[in-house]
PADO-597752 format. One record per residue (C-alpha): residue number from 1; residue in three letters; chain; y, x negated, z negated. Coordinates in nm, 2 decimals, padded with zeros to 4 digits. Layout:
BEGIN
+-----+-----+-------+--------+--------+--------+
|   n | res | chain |     py |     px |     pz |
+-----+-----+-------+--------+--------+--------+
| NUM | ala |     A |      Y |      X |      Z |
...
+-----+-----+-------+--------+--------+--------+
END
This chain:
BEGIN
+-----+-----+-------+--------+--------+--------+
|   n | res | chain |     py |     px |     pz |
+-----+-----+-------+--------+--------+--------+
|   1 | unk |     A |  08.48 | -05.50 |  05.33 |
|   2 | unk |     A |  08.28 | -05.83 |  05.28 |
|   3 | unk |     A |  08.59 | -05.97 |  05.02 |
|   4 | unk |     A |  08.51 | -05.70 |  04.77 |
|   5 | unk |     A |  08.19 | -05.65 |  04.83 |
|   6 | unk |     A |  08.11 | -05.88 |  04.54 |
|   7 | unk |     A |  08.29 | -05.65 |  04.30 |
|   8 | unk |     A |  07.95 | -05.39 |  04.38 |
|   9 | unk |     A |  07.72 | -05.62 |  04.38 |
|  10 | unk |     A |  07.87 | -05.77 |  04.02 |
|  11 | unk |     A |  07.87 | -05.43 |  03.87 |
|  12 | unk |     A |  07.49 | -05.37 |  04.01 |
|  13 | unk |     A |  07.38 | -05.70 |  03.90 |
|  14 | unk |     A |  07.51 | -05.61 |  03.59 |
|  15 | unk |     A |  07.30 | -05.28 |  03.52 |
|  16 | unk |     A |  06.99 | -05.48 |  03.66 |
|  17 | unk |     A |  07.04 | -05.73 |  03.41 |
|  18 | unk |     A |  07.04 | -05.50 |  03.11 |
|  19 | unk |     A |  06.74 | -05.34 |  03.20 |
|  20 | unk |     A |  06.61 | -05.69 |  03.25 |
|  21 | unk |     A |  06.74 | -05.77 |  02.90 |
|  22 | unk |     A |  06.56 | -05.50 |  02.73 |
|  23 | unk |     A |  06.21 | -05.58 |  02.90 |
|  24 | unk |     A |  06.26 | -05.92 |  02.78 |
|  25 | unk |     A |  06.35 | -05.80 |  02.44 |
|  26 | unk |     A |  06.02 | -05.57 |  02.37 |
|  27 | unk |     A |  05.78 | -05.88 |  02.54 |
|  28 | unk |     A |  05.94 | -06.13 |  02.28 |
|  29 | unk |     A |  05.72 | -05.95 |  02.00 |
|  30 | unk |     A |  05.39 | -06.00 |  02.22 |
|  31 | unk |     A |  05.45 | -06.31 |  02.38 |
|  32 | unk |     A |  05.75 | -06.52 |  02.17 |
|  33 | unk |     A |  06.03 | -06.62 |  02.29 |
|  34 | unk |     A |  05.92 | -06.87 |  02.59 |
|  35 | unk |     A |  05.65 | -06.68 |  02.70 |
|  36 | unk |     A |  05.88 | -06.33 |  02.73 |
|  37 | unk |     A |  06.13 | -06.64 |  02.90 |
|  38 | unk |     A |  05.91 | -06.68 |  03.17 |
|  39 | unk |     A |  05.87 | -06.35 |  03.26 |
|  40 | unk |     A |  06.18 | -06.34 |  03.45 |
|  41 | unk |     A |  06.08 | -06.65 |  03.65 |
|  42 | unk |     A |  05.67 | -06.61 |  03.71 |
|  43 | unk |     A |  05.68 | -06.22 |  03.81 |
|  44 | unk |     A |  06.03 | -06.27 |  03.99 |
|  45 | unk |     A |  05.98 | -06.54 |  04.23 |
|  46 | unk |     A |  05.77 | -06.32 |  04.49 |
|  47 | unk |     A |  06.01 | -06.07 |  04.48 |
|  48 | unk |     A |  06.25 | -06.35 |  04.55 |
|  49 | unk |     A |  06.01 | -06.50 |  04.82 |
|  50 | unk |     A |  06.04 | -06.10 |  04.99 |
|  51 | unk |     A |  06.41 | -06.11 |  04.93 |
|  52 | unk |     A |  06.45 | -06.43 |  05.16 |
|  53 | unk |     A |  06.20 | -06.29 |  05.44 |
|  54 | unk |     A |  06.35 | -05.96 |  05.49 |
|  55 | unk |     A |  06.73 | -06.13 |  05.48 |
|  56 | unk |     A |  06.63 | -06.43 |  05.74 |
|  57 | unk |     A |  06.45 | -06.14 |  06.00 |
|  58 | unk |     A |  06.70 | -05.90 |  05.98 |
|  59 | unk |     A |  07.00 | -06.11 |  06.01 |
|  60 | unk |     A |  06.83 | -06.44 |  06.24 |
|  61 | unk |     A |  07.01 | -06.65 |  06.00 |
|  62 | unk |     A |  06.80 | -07.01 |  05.88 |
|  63 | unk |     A |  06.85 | -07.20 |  05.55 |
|  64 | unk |     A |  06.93 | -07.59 |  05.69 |
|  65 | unk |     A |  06.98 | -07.75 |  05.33 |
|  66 | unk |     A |  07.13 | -08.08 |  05.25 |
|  67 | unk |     A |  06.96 | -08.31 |  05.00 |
|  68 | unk |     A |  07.17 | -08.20 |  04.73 |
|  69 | unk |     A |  07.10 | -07.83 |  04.75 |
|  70 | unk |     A |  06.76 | -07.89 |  04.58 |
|  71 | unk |     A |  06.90 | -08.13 |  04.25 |
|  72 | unk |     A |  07.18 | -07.80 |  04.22 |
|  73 | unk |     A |  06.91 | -07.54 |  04.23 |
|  74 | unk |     A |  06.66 | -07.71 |  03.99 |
|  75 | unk |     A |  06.95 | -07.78 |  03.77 |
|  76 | unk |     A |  07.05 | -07.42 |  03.76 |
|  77 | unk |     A |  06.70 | -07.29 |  03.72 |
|  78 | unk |     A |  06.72 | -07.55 |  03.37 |
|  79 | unk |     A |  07.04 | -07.43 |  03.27 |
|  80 | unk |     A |  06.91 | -07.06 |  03.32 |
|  81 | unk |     A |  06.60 | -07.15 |  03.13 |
|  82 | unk |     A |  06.76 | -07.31 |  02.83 |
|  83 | unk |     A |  07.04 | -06.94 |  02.83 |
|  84 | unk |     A |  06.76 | -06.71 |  02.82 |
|  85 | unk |     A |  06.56 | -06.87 |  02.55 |
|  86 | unk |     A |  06.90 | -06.91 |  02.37 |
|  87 | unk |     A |  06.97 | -06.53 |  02.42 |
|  88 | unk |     A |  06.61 | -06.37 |  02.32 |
|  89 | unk |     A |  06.63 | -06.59 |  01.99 |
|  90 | unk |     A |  06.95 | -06.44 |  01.91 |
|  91 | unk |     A |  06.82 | -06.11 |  01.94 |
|  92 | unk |     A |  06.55 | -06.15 |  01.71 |
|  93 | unk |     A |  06.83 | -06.19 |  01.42 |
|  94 | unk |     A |  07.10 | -05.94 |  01.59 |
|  95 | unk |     A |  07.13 | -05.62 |  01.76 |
|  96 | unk |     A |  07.09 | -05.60 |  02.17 |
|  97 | unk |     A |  07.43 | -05.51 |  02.20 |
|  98 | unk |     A |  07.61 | -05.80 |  01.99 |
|  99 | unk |     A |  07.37 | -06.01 |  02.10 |
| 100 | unk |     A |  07.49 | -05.97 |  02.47 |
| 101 | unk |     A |  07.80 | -05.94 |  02.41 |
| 102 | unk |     A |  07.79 | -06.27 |  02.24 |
| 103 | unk |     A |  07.65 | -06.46 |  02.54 |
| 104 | unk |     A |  07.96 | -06.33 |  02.72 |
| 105 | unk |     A |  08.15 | -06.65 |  02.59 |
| 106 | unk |     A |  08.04 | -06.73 |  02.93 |
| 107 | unk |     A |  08.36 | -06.66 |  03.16 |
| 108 | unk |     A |  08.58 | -06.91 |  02.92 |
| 109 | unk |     A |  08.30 | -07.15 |  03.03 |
| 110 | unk |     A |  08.26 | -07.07 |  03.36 |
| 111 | unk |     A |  08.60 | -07.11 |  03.46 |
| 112 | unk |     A |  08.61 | -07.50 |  03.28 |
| 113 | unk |     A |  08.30 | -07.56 |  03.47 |
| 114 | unk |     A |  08.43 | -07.44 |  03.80 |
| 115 | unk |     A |  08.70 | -07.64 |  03.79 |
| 116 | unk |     A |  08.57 | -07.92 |  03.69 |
| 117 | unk |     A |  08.25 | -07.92 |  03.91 |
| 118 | unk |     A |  08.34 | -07.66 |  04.20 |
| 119 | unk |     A |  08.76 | -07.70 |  04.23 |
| 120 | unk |     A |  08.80 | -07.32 |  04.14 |
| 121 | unk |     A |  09.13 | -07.30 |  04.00 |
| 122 | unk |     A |  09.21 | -06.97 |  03.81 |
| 123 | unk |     A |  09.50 | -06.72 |  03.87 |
| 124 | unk |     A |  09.68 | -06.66 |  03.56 |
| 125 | unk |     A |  09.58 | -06.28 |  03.58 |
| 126 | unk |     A |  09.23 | -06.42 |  03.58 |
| 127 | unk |     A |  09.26 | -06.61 |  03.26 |
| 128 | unk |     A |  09.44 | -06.34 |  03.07 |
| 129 | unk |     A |  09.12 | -06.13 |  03.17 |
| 130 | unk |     A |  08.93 | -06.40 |  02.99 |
| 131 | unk |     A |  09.15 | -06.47 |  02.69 |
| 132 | unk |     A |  09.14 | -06.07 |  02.62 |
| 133 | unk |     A |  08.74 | -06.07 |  02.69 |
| 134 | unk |     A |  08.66 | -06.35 |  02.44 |
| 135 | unk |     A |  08.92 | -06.24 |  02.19 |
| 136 | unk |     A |  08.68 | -05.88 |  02.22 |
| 137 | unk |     A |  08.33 | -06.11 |  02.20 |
| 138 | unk |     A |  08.46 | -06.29 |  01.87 |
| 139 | unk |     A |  08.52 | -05.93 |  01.72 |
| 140 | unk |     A |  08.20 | -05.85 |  01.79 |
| 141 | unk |     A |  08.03 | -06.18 |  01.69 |
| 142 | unk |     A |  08.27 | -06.26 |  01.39 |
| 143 | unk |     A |  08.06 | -06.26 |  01.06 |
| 144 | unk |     A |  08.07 | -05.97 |  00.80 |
| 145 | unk |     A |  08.22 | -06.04 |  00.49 |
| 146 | unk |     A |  08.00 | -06.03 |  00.18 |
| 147 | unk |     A |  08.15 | -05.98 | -00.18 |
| 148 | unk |     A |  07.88 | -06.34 | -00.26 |
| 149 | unk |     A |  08.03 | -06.52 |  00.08 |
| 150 | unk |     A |  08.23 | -06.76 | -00.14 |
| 151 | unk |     A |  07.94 | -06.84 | -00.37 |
| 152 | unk |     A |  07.66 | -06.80 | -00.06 |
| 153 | unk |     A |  07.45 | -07.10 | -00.03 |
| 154 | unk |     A |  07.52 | -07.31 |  00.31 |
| 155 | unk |     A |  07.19 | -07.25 |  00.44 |
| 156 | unk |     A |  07.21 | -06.86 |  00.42 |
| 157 | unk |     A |  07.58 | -06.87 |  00.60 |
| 158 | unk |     A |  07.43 | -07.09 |  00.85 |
| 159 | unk |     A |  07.12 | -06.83 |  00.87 |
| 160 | unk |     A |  07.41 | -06.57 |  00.90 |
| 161 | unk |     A |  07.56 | -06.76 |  01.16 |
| 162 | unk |     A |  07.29 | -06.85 |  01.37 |
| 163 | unk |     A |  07.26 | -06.55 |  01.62 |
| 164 | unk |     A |  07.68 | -06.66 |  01.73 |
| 165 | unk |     A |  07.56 | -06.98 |  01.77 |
| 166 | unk |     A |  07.29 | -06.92 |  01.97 |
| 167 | unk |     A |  07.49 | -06.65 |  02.18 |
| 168 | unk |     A |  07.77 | -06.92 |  02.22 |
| 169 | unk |     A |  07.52 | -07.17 |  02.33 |
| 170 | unk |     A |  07.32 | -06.93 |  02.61 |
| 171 | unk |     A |  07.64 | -06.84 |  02.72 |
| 172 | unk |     A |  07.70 | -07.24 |  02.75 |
| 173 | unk |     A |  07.40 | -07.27 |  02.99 |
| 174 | unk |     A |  07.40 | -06.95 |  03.16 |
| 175 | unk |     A |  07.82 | -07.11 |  03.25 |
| 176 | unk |     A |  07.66 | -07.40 |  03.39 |
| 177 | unk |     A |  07.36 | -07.23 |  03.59 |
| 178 | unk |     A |  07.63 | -07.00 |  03.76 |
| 179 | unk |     A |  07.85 | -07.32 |  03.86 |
| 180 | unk |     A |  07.54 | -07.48 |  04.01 |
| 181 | unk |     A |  07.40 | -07.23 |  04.16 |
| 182 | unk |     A |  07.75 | -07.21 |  04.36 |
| 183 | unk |     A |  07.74 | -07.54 |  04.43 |
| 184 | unk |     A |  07.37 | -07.49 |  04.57 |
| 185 | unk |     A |  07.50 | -07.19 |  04.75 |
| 186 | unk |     A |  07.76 | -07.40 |  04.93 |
| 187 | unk |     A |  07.46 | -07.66 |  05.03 |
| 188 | unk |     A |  07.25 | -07.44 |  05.22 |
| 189 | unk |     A |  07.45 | -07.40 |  05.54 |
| 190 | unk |     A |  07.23 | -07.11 |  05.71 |
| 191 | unk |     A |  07.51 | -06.99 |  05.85 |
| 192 | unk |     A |  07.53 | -06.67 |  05.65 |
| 193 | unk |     A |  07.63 | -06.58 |  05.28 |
| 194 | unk |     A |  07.35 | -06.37 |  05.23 |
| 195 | unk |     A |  07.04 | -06.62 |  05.32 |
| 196 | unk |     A |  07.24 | -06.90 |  05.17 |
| 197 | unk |     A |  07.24 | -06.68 |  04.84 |
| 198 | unk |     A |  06.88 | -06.60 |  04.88 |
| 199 | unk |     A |  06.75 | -06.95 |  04.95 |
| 200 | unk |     A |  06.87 | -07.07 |  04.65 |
| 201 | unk |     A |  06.75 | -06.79 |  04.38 |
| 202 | unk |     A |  06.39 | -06.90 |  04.54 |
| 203 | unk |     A |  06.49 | -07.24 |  04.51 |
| 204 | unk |     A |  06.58 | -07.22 |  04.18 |
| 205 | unk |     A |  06.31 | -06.97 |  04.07 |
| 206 | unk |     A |  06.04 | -07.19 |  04.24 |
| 207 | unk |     A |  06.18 | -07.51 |  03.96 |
| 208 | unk |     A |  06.16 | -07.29 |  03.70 |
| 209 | unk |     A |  05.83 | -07.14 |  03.76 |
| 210 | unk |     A |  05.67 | -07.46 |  03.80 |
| 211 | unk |     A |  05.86 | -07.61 |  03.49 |
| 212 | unk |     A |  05.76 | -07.31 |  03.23 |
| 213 | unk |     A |  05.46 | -07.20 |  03.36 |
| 214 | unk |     A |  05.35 | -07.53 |  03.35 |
| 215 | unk |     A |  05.45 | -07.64 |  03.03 |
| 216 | unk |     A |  05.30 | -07.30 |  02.88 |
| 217 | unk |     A |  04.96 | -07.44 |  03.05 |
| 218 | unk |     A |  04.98 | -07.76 |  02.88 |
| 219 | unk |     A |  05.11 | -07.67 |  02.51 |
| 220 | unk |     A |  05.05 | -07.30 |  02.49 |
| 221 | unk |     A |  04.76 | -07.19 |  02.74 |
| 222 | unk |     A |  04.75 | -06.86 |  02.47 |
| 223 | unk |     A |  05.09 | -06.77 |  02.55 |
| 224 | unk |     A |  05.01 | -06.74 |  02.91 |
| 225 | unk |     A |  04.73 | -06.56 |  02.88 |
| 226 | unk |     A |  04.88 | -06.33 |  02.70 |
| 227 | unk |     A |  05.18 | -06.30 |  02.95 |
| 228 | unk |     A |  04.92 | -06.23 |  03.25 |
| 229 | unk |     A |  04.76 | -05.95 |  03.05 |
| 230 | unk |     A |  05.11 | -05.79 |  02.98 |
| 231 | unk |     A |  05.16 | -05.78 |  03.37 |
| 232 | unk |     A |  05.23 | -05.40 |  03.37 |
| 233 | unk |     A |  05.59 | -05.47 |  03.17 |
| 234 | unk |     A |  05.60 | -05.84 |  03.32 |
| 235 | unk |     A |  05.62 | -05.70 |  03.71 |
| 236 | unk |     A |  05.95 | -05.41 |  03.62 |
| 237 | unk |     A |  06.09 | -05.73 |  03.43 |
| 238 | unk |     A |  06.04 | -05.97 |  03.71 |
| 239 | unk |     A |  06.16 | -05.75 |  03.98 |
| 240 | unk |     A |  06.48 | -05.69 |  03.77 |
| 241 | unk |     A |  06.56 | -06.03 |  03.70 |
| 242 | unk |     A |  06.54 | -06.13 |  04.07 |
| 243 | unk |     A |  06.72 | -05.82 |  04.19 |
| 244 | unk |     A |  06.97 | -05.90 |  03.96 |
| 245 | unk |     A |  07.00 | -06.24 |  04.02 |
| 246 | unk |     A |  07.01 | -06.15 |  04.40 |
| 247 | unk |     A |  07.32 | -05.95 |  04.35 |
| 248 | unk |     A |  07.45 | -06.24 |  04.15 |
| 249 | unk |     A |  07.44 | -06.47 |  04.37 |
| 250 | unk |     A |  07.56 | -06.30 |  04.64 |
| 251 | unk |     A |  07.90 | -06.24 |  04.45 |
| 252 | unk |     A |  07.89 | -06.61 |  04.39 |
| 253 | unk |     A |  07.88 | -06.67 |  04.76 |
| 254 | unk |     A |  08.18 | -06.51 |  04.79 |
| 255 | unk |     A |  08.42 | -06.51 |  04.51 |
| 256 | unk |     A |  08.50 | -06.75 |  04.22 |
| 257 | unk |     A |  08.23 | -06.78 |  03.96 |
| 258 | unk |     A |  08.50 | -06.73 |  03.70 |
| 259 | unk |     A |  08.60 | -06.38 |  03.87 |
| 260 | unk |     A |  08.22 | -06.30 |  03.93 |
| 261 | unk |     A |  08.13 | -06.37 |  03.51 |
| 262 | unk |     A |  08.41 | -06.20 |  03.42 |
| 263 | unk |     A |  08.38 | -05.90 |  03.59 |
| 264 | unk |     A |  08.00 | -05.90 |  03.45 |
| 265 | unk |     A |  08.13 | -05.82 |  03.11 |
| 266 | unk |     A |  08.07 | -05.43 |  03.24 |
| 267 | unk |     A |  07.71 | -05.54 |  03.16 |
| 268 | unk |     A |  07.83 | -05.46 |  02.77 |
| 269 | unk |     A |  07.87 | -05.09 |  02.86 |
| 270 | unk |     A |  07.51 | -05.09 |  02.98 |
| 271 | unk |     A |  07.42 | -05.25 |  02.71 |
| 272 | unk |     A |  07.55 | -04.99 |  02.42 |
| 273 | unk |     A |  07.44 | -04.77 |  02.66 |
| 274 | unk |     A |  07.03 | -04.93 |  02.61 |
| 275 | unk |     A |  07.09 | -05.00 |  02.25 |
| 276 | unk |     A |  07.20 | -04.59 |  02.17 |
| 277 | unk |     A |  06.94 | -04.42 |  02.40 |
| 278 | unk |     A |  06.66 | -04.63 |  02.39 |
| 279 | unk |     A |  06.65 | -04.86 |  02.09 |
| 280 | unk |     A |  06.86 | -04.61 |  01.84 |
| 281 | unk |     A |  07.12 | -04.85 |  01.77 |
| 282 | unk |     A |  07.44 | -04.75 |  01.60 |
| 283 | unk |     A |  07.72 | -05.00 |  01.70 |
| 284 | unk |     A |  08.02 | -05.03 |  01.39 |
| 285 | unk |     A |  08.33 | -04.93 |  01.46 |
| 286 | unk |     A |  08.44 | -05.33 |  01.46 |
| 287 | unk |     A |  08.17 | -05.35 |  01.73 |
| 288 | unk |     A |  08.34 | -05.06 |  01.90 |
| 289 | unk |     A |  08.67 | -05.24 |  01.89 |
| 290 | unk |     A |  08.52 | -05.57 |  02.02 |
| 291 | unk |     A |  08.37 | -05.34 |  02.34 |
| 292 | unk |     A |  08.71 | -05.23 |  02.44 |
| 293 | unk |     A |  08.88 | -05.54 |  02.45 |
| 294 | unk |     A |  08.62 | -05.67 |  02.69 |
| 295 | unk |     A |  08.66 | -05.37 |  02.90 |
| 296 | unk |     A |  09.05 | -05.44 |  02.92 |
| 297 | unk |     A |  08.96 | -05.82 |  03.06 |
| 298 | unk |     A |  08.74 | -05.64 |  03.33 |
| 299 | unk |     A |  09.06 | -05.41 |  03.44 |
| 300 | unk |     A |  09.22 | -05.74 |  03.44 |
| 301 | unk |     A |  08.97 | -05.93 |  03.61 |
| 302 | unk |     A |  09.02 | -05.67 |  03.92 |
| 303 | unk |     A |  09.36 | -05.69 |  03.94 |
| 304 | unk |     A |  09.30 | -06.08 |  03.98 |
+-----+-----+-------+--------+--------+--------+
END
């Protein structure tokens, strides 16, 4: 029960995270890109906090870190600060659905990062899941061809391709948050996967608080103003984000990252899912194609 019990909590983290997403996304207008950043972080971290509690008294298990536990969890909490900023730009310049999807570069990442960092070696079953989910993300995140493209200055194709690149580049970080958030997992040593999971979201929460919220204090006191007035939206996306990331790390604690990202891919389907009912988005039929590829590499992913 406990081995594929990170295939539910993947596939809930997922759905969290999308709702998360689109929070995020309608803040950015009211409080830019950092300040709808640290959302996530400042309104999740006592939801994190009760997380921890509840898990240590109902299960008598006790975080014993090792020194290294804290330098992994601050620098996941970076890495996951530097995705998200990556990913809400994005979506300022392309549509919530591609721009998700094009973050989902990720599980080619991941699994180089694991191996390099955590000695996670993939199956080949597992890296044909990739290879078939990144061929469906470049669909998606491929420019469209314009009768001028060959005459276009290079400052508008680089303004054309900026949202890819900054999709490819959150999906960079949010690779490396997940491999040392594993790594911080490992550290803990409470003697149960669940604490050891929770521990570290607070751990890494609590850096990244301190971090943004303080450097919003110093540079942009406005911006956090305006975040504490928005708290209504700002508490749903907090809880999300740490109920998501809960759920995350937990499938991190006990299978491969690589396996875990991978399998997050189903976070597209929620996605066009959002992006049709809420925010009346029409994905193109080359977006349509670039979904179903992705879903293949999940079947693949669970037959890993």
């Amino acid at each position: 029960m406990i081995a594929s019990l990170w295939i539910f909590t993947t596939v809930a983290a997922a759905g969290a995270q999308s709702l998360r997403n689109a929070l995020q996304r309608g803040l950015t207008s009211s409080l830019g890109t950092l300040g709808a950043t640290n959302v996530r972080f400042l309104f999740g971290l006592p939801f994190a906090i009760l997380f921890l509690a509840v898990l240590v008294v109902a299960t008598g298990d006790r975080p014993h870190p090792v020194p290294a536990f804290w330098a992994w969890a601050a620098a996941g909490g970076v890495g996951q600060i530097l995705a998200t900023a990556c990913m809400l730009a994005a979506m300022r310049d392309r549509s919530f659905l591609v721009t998700i999807a094009l973050t989902k570069t990720e599980p080619v990442q991941v699994a180089l990062f694991s191996l390099a960092f955590l000695g996670e070696v993939p199956t080949g079953t597992l890296i044909t899941a990739i290879a078939i989910a990144t061929l469906g993300v470049m669909v998606l995140s491929w420019p469209k061809r314009r009768p001028t493209a060959v005459d276009e200055p290079r400052a508008t194709l680089f303004l054309r391709l900026r949202p890819a690149l900054l999709g490819v580049a959150s999906g960079g970080f949010f690779a490396l948050a997940a491999v040392f958030f594993k790594a911080g997992i490992r550290a803990t040593h409470s003697g149960g996967f669940l604490v050891d999971a929770s521990a570290t979201l607070v751990a890494s929460l609590a850096v990244q608080t301190a971090l943004l919220t303080g450097w919003l204090a110093l540079r942009a006191p406005a911006v956090l103003g305006a975040t504490l007035r928005e708290w209504r939206p700002s508490i749903g996306a907090g809880f999300l984000g740490a109920a998501a990331s809960q759920l995350w790390f937990v499938g991190f604690a006990i299978a491969p990252v690589a396996a875990v990202r991978t399998l997050g891919l189903v976070e597209i389907l929620f996605a066009q899912a959002l992006s049709r009912g809420l925010m009346k988005e029409r994905p193109s039929a080359r977006d349509l194609l670039g979904v179903l590829l992705l879903i293949l590499g999940v079947l693949f992913v669970l037959r890993s």
